[in-house]
VOMIGU-251799 format. One record per residue (C-alpha): residue in one letter; chain; x, y, z. Coordinates in nm, 4 decimals. Layout:
<r><residuo>A</residuo><cadena>A</cadena><x>X</x><y>Y</y><z>Z</z></r>
...
// end
This chain:
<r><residuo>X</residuo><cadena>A</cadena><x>-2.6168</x><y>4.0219</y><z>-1.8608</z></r>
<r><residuo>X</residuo><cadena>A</cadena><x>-2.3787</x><y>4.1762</y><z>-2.1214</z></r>
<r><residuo>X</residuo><cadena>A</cadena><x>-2.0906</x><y>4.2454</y><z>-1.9960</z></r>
<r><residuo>X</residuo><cadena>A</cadena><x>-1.8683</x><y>4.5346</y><z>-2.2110</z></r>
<r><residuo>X</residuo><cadena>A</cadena><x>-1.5022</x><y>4.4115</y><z>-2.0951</z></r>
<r><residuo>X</residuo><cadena>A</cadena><x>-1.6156</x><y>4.0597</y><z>-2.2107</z></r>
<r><residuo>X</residuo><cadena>A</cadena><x>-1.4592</x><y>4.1465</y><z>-2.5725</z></r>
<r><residuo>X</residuo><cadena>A</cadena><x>-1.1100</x><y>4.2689</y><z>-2.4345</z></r>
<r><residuo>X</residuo><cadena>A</cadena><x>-1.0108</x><y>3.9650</y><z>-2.3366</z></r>
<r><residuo>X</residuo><cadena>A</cadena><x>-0.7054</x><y>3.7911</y><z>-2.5503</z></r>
<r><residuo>X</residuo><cadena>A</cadena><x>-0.6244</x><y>3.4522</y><z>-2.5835</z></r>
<r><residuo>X</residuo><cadena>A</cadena><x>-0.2909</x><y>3.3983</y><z>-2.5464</z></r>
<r><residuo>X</residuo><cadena>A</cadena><x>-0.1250</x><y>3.1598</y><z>-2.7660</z></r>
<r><residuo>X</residuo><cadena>A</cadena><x>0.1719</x><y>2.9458</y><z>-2.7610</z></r>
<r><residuo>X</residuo><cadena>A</cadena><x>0.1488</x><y>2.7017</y><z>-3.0357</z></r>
<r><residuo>X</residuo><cadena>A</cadena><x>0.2991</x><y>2.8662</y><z>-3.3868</z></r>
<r><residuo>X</residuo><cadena>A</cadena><x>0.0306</x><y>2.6088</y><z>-3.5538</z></r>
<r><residuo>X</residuo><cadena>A</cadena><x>-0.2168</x><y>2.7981</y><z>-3.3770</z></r>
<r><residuo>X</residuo><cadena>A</cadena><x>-0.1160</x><y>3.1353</y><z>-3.5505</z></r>
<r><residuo>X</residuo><cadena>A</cadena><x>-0.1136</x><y>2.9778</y><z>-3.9023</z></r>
<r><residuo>X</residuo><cadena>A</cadena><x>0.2323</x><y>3.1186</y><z>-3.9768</z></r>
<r><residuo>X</residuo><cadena>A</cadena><x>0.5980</x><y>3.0474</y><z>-3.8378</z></r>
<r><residuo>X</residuo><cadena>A</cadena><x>0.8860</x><y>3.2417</y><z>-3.8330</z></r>
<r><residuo>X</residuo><cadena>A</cadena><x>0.9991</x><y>3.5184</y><z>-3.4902</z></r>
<r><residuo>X</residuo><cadena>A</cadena><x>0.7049</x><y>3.6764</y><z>-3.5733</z></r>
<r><residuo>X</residuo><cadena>A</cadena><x>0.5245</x><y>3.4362</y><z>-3.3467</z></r>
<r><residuo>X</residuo><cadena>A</cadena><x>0.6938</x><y>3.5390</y><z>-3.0681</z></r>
<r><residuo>X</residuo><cadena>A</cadena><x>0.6527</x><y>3.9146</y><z>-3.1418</z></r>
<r><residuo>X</residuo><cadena>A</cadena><x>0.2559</x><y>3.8589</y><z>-3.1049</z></r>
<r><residuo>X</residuo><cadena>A</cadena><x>0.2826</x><y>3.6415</y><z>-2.8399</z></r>
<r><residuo>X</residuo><cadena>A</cadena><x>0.4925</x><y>3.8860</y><z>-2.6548</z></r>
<r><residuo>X</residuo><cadena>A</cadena><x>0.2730</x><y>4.1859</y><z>-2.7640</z></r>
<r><residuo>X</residuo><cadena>A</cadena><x>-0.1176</x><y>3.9563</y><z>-2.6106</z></r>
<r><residuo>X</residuo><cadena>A</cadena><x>0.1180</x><y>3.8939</y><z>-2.2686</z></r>
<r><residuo>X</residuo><cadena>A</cadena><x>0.1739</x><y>4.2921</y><z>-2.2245</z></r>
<r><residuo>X</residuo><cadena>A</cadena><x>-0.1886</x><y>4.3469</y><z>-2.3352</z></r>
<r><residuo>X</residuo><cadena>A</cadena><x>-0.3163</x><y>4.0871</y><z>-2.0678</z></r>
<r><residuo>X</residuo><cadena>A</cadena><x>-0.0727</x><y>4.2993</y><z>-1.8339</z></r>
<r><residuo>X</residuo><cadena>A</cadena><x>-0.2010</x><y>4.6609</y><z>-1.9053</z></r>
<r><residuo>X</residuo><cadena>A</cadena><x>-0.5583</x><y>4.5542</y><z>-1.8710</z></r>
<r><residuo>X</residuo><cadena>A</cadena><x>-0.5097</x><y>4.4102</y><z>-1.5611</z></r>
<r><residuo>X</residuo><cadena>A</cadena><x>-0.3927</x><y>4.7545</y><z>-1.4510</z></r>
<r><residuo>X</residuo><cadena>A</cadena><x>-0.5889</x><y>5.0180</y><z>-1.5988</z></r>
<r><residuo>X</residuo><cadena>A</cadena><x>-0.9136</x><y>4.8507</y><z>-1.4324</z></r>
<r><residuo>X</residuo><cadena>A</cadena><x>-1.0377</x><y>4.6200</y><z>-1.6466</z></r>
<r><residuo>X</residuo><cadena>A</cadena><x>-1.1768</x><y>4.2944</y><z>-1.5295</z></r>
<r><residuo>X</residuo><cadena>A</cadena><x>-1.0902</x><y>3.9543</y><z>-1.6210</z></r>
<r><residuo>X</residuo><cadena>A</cadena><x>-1.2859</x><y>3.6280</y><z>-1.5852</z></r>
<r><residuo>X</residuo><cadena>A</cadena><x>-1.0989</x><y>3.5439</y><z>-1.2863</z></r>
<r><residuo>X</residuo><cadena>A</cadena><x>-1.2606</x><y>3.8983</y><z>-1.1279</z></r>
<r><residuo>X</residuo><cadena>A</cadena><x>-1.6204</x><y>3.8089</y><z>-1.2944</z></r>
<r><residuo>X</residuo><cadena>A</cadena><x>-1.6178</x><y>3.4606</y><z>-1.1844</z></r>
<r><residuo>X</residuo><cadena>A</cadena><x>-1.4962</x><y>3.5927</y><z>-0.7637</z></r>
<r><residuo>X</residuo><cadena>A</cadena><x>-1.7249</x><y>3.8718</y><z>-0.8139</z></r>
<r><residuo>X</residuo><cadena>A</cadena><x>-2.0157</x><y>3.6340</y><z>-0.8623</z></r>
<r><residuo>X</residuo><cadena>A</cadena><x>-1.9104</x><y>3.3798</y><z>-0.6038</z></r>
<r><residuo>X</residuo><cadena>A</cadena><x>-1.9322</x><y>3.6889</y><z>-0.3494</z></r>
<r><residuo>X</residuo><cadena>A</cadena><x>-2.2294</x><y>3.8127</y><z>-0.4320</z></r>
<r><residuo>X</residuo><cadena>A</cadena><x>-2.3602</x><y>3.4392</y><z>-0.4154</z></r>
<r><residuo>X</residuo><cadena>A</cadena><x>-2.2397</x><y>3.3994</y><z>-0.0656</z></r>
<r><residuo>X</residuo><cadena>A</cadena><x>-2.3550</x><y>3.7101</y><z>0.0362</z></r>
<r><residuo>X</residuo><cadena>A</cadena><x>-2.7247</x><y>3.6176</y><z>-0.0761</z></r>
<r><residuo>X</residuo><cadena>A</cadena><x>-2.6801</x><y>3.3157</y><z>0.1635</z></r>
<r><residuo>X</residuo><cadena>A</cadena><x>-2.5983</x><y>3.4732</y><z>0.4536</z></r>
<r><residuo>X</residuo><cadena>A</cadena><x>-2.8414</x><y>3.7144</y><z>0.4263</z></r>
<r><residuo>X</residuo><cadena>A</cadena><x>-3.0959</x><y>3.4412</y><z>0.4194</z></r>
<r><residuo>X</residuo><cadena>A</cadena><x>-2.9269</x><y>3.2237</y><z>0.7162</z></r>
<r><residuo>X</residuo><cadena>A</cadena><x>-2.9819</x><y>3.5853</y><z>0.9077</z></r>
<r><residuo>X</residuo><cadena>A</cadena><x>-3.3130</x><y>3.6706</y><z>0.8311</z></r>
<r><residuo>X</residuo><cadena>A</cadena><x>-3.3595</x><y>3.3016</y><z>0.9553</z></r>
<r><residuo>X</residuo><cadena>A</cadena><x>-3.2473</x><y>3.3245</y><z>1.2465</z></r>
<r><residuo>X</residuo><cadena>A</cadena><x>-3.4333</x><y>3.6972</y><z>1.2665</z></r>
<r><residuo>X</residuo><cadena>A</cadena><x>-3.7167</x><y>3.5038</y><z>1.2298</z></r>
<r><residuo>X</residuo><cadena>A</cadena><x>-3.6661</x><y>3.2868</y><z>1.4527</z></r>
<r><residuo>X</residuo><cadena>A</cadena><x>-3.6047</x><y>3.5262</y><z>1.7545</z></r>
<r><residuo>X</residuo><cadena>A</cadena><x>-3.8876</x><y>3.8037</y><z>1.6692</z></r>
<r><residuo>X</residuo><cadena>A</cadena><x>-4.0875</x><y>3.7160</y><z>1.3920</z></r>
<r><residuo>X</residuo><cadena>A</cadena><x>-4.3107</x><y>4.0331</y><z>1.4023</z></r>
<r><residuo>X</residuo><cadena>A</cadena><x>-3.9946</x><y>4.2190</y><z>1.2602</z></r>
<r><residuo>X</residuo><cadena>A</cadena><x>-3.9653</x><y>3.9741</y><z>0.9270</z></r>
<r><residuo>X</residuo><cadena>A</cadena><x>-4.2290</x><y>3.9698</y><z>0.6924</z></r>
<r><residuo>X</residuo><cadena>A</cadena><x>-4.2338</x><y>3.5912</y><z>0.5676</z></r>
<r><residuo>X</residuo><cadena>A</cadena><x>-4.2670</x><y>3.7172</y><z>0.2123</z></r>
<r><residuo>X</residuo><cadena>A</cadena><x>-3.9299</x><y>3.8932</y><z>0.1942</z></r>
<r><residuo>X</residuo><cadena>A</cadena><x>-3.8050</x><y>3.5806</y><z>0.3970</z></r>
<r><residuo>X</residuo><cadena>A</cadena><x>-3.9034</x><y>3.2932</y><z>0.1015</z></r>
<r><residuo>X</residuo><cadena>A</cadena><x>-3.8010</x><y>3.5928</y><z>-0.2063</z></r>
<r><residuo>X</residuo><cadena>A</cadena><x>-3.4278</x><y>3.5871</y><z>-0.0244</z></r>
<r><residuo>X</residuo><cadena>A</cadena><x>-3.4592</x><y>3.1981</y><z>0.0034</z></r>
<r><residuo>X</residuo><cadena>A</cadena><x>-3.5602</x><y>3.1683</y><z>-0.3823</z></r>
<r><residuo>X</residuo><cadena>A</cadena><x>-3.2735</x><y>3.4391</y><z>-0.4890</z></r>
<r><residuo>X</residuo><cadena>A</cadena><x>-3.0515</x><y>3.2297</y><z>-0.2899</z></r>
<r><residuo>X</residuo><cadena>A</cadena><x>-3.1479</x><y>2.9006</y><z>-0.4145</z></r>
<r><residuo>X</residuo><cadena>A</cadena><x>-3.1153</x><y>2.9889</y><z>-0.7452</z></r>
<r><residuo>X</residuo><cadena>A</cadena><x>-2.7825</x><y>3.1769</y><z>-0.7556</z></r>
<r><residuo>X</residuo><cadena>A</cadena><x>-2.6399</x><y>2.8260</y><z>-0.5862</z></r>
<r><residuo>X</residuo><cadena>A</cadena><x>-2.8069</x><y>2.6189</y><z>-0.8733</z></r>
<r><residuo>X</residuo><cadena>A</cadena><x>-2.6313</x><y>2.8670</y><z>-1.1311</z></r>
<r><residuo>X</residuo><cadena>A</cadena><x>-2.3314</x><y>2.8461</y><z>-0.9646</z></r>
<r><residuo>X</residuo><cadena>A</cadena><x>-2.3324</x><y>2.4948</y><z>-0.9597</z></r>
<r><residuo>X</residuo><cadena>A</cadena><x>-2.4225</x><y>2.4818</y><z>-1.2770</z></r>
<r><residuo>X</residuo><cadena>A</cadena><x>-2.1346</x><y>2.6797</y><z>-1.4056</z></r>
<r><residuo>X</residuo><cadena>A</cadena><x>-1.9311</x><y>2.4865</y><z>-1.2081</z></r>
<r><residuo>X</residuo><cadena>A</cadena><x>-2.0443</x><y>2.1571</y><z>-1.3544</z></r>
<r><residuo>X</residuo><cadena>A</cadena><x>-2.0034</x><y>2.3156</y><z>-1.7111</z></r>
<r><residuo>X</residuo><cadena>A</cadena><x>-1.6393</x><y>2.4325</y><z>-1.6658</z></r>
<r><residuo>X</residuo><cadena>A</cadena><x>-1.5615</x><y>2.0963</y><z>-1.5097</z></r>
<r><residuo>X</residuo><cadena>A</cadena><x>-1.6906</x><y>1.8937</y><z>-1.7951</z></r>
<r><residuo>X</residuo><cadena>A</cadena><x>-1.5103</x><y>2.1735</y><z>-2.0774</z></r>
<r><residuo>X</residuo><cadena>A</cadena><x>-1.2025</x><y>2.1248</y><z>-1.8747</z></r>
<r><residuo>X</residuo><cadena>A</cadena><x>-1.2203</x><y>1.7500</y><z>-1.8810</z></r>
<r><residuo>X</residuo><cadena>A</cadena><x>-1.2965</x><y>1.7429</y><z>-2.2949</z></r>
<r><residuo>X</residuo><cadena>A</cadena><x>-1.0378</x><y>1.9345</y><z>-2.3534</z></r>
<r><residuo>X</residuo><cadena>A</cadena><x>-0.7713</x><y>1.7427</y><z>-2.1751</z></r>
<r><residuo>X</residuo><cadena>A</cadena><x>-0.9155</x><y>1.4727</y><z>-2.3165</z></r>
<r><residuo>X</residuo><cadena>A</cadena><x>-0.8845</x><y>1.5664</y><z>-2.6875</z></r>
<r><residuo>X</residuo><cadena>A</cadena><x>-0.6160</x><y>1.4424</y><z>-2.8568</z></r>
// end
């Protein structure tokens, strides 16, 4: 999935070692990526934060549509067709294993680069 806001998103950086130069002009920039994080934020644009909840929604909302067409099937199963029943199951199944997944991926980053000295 590409995903066009991806590239608008700015790092923003404390460190004058990260920026390679010293001087106020660190402070400038670093100023200048906070107000740019700001106005994107409200003219619409989405940050990772929004991707990542976005996601976790739609993930949730695949699992309780399967835990309802469970119990649908359950109480009149001439109105499910068993097919669309295990599809939903799969689509669920799979959006949890990405999800933990990406969970599992951003734990371990996190932990490396605490970690790195």
């Amino acid at each position: 999935m590409k995903i066009p806001e991806f590239g608008t998103l700015q790092m923003v950086r404390t460190d004058s070692q990260h920026y390679g130069v010293t001087g106020s002009n660190v402070l400038n920039e670093i100023k200048s990526d906070t107000t740019l994080l700001h106005t994107n934020a409200k003219e619409g644009k989405k940050s990772f934060q929004d991707f990542l909840f976005d996601a976790m929604n739609e993930m949730n909302s695949q699992q309780l549509d399967v835990a309802s067409l469970e119990q649908q099937i359950e109480t009149d199963p001439d109105s499910v067709d068993i097919h669309d029943v295990t599809i939903a199951m799969s689509k669920a199944r799979m959006s949890l294993n990405l999800a933990q997944t990406v969970i599992d991926r951003l734990v371990t980053g996190w932990n490396e680069i605490s970690t790195t000295r």
